[in-house]
C-alpha positions as CSV (number, residue, x, y, z in Angstrom):
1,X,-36.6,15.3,-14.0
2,X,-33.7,13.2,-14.8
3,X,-31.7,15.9,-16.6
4,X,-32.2,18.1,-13.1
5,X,-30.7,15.4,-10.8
6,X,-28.0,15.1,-12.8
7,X,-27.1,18.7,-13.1
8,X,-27.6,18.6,-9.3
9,X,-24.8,15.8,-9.0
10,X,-22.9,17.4,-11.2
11,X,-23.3,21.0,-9.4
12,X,-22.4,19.0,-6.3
13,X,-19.4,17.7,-7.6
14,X,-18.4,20.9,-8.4
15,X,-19.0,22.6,-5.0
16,X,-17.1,19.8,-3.3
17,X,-13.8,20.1,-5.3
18,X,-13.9,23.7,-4.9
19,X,-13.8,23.1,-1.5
20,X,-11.3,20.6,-1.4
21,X,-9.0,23.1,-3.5
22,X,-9.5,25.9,-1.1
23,X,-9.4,23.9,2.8
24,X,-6.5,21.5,1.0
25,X,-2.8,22.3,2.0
26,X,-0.7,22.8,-1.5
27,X,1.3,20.0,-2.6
28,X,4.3,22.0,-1.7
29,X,3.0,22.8,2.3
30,X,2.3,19.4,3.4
31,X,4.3,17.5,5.5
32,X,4.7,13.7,5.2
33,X,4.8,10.8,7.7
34,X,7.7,8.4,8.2
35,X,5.2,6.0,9.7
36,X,3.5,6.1,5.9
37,X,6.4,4.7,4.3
38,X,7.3,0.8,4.5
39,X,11.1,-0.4,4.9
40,X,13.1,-3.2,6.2
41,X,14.1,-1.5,8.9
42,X,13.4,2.1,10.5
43,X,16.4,3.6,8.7
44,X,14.9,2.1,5.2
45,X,11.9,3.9,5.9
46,X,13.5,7.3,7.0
47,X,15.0,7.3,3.9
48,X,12.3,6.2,1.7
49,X,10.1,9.1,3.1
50,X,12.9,11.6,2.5
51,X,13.6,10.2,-0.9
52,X,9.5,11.0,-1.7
53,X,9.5,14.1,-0.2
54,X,12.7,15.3,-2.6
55,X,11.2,13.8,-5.4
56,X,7.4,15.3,-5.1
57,X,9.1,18.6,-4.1
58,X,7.7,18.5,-0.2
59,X,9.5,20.1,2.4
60,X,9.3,18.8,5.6
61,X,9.3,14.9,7.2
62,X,8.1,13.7,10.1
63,X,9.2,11.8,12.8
64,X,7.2,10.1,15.5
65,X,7.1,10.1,19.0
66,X,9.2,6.9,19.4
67,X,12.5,5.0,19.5
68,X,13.6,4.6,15.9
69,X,16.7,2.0,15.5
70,X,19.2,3.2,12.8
71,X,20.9,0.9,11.7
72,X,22.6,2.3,8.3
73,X,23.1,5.9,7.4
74,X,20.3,8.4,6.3
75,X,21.3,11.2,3.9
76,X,18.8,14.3,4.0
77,X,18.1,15.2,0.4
78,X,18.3,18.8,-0.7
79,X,15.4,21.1,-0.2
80,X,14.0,18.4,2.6
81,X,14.0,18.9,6.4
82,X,13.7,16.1,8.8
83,X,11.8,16.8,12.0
84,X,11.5,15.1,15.5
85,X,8.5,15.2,17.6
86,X,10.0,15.7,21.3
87,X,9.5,12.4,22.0
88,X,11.8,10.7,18.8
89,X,14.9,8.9,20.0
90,X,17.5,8.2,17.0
91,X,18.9,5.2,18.5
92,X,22.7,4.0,16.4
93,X,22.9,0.4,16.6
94,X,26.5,0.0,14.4
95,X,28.9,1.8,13.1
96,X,28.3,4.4,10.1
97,X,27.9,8.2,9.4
98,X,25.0,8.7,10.7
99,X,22.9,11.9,9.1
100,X,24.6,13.8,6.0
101,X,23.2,17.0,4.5
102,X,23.0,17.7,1.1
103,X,22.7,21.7,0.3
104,X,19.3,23.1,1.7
105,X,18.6,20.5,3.9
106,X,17.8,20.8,7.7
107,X,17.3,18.7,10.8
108,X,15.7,20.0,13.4
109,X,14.6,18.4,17.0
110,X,16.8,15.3,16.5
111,X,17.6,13.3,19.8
112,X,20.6,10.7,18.7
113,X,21.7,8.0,20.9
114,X,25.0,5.9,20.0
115,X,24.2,2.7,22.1
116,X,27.3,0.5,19.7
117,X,30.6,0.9,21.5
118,X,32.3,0.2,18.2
119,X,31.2,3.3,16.7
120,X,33.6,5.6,15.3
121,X,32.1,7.7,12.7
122,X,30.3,10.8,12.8
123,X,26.5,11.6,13.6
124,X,26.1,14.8,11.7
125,X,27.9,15.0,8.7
126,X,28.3,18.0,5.7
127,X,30.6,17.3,2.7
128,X,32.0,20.5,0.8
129,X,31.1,18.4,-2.4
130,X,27.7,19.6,-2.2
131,X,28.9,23.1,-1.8
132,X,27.1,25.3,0.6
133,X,27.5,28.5,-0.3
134,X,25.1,31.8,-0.3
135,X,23.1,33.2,1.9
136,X,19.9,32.3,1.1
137,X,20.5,28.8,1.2
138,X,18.3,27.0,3.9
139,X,20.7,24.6,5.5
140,X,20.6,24.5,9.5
141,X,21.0,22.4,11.8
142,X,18.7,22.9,15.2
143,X,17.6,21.8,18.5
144,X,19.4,18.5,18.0
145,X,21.0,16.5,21.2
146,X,23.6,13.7,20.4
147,X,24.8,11.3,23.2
148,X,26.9,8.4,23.2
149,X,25.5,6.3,25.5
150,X,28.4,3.7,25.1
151,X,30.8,4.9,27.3
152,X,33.4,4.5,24.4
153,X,34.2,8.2,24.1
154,X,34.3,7.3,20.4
155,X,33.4,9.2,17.0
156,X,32.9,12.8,16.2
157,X,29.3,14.4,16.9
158,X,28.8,17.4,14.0
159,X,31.6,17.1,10.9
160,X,32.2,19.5,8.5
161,X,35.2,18.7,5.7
162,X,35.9,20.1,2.5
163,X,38.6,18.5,0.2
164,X,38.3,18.6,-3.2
165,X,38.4,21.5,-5.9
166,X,36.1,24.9,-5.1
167,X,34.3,22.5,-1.9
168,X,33.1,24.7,0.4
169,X,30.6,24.9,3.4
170,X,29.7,28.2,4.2
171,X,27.0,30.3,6.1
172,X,25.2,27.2,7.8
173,X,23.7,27.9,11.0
174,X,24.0,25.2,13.7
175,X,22.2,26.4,16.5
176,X,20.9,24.8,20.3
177,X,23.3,21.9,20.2
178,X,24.3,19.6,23.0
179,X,27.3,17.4,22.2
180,X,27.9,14.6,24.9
181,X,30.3,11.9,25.4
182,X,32.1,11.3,22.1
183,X,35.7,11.8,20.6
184,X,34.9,15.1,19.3
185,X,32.4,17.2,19.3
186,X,32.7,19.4,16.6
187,X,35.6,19.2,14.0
188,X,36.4,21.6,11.0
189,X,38.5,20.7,8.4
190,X,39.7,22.0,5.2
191,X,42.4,19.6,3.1
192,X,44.4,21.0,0.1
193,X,42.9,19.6,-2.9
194,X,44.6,18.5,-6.1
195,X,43.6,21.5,-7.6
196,X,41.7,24.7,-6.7
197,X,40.4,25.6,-3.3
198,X,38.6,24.4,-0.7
199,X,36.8,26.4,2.4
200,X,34.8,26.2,5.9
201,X,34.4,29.3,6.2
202,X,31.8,31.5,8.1
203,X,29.6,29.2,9.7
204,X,27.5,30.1,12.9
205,X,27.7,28.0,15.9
206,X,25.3,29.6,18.5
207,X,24.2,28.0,22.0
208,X,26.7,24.9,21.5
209,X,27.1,22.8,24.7
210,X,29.9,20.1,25.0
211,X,30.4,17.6,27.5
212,X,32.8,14.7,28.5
213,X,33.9,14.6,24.9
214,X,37.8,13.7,24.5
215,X,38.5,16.8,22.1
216,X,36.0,19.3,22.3
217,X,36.2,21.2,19.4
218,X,39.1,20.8,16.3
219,X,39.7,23.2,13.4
220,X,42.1,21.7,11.3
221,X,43.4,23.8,8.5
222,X,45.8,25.8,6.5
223,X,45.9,29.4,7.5
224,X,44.1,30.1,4.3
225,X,43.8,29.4,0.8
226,X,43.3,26.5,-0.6
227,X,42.6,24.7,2.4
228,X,40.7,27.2,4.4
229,X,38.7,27.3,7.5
230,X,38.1,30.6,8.7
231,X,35.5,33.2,10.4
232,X,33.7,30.6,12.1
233,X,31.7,31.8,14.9
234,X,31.4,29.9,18.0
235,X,29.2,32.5,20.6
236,X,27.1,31.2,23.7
237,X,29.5,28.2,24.6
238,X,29.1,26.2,27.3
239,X,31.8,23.3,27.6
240,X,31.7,20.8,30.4
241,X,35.1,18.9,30.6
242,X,35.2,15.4,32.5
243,X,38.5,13.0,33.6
244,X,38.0,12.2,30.0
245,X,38.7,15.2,28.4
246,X,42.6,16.1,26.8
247,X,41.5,19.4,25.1
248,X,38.9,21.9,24.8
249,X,40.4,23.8,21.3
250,X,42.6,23.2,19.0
251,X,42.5,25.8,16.5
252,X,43.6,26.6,12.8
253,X,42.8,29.0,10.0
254,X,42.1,32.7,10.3
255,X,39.4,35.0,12.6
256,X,37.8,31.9,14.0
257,X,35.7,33.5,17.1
258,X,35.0,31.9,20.6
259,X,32.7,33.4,23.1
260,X,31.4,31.5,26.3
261,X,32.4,29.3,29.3
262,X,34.7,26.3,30.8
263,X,33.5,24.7,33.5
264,X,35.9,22.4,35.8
265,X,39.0,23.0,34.4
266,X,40.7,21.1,37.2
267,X,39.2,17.8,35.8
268,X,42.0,18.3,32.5
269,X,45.4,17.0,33.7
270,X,47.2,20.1,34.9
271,X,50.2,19.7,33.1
272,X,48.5,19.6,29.7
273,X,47.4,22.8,27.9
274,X,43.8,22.6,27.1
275,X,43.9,25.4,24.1
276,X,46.2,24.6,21.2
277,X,46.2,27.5,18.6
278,X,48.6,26.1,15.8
279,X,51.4,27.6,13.6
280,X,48.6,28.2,11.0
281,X,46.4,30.0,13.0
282,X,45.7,33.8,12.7
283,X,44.3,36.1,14.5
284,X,41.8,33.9,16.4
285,X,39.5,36.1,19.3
286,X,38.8,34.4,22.5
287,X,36.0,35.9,25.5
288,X,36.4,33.2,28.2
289,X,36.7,34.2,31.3
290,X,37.6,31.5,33.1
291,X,40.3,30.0,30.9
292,X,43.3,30.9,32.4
293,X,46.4,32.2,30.4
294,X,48.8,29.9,31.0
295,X,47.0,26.9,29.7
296,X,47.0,27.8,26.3
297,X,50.1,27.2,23.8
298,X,50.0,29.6,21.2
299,X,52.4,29.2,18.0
300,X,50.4,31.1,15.6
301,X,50.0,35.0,15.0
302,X,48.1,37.7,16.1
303,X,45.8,35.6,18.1
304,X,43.5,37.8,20.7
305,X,43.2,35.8,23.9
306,X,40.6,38.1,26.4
């Protein structure tokens, strides 16, 4: 009788783990929770749930539906992707790069809030060092909203620089982004490295809104090699100029694309030209209906202005 209860248990046992293994998620389909991780502060827990996540090889953490205070800067490890409920507020207290992505990493849903009129750094951040390149890499920024709540018109709201030998940052999608309120929105740059080449080149900027930011968008390069950035697109524009704005583009490199709409144009000083297509620029393609002609300066070649 004994030996048939235990082969019972034991049968049990067996049927239970069988169906643990089939209902589970796989290690590599779960998603973790920041709220499981301990830290100092929120930032030190942000990090220490994307640091777990890259080294158990997950792929996706969690945010909650809450205020989170950052307070020192989060870098998104390769491979991992950091996602907002609707209801997470990144809220910069101080001042730091905010969010950096490492090669393969994504953020997606991300509401940031600078509240530290001393900040002067950027909030989204990609460094050629890590060298995004290829197609099937996975790195994206989406759905993400960053507003300086300051008033300071300070710091830059999506970065992407390349300066050292063969850095590049290509093929990244950034895509549903509204930019409100800072120095910059988006800025492109590409320095001449000691040695070898360096490129932002081909990236995708689609649905990008921009409002009362000081310099809307800057692409500051070479016309090409080795201090490249070129064949950006920039489609579905909307930009929103305030009495704070001095210039929507200023624009370097070659066939950088810009397709969309100015709003209020009358709110830019009248004597200042609100496009600036440099000396290095090439054949940059412009669809904007309402940008008039004669407030663009144009010292580059074979620019296309629609």
């Amino acid at each position: 009788m004994k030996k048939i209860i235990v082969f019972a248990f034991c049968l049990l046992l067996l049927v239970f783990f069988i169906f643990q293994q089939k209902h589970s998620p796989s290690k590599h389909e779960e998603k973790i929770y920041v709220e499981d991780f301990k830290g100092a502060t929120d930032s030190a827990k942000i990090q220490a749930a994307i640091d777990h996540a890259k080294k158990n090889k997950l792929k996706t953490v969690m945010l909650d539906d809450r205020d989170y205070v950052i307070s020192s800067p989060i870098i998104v490890r390769k491979g991992v992707k950091l996602l907002s409920g609707y209801g997470t507020k990144l809220i910069v207290e101080g001042n730091f790069r905010v969010l950096e992505l490492e090669q393969n990493a994504s953020i997606e849903g991300a509401y940031v809030v600078i509240n530290d009129a001393d900040f002067n750094s950027e909030v989204i951040y990609l460094d050629g060092k890590y060298k995004y390149y290829n197609t099937w890499n996975k790195t994206e920024v989406k759905d993400v909203n960053i507003i300086n709540w300051s008033e300071s018109h300070q710091g830059t709201g999506i970065s992407l620089y390349a300066g050292g030998k063969e850095q590049e940052i290509s093929f990244v999608n950034f895509e549903d982004i509204k930019v409100a309120g800072m120095k910059t929105g988006v800025k492109l740059m590409a320095e001449a490295p000691a040695s070898g080449k360096a490129w932002v080149n081909a990236n995708r900027f689609v649905s990008l809104s921009l409002e009362d930011c000081v310099n809307m968008i800057d692409i500051i390069s070479g016309t090409t090699v080795p201090n490249e950035v070129s064949g950006n697109q920039f489609t579905n524009l909307q930009i929103q100029p305030s009495d704070n704005t001095k210039r929507i583009l200023k624009v370097s490199g070659q066939y950088n694309t810009f397709e969309g709409m100015i709003w209020d144009l009358d709110k830019i000083t009248m004597q200042n030209e609100v496009i600036e297509l440099t000396e290095n620029s090439m054949n940059t393609s412009f669809d904007m209906p309402s940008l008039p002609m004669d407030r663009i300066t144009d010292n580059g070649q074979a620019n296309r202005l629609n």
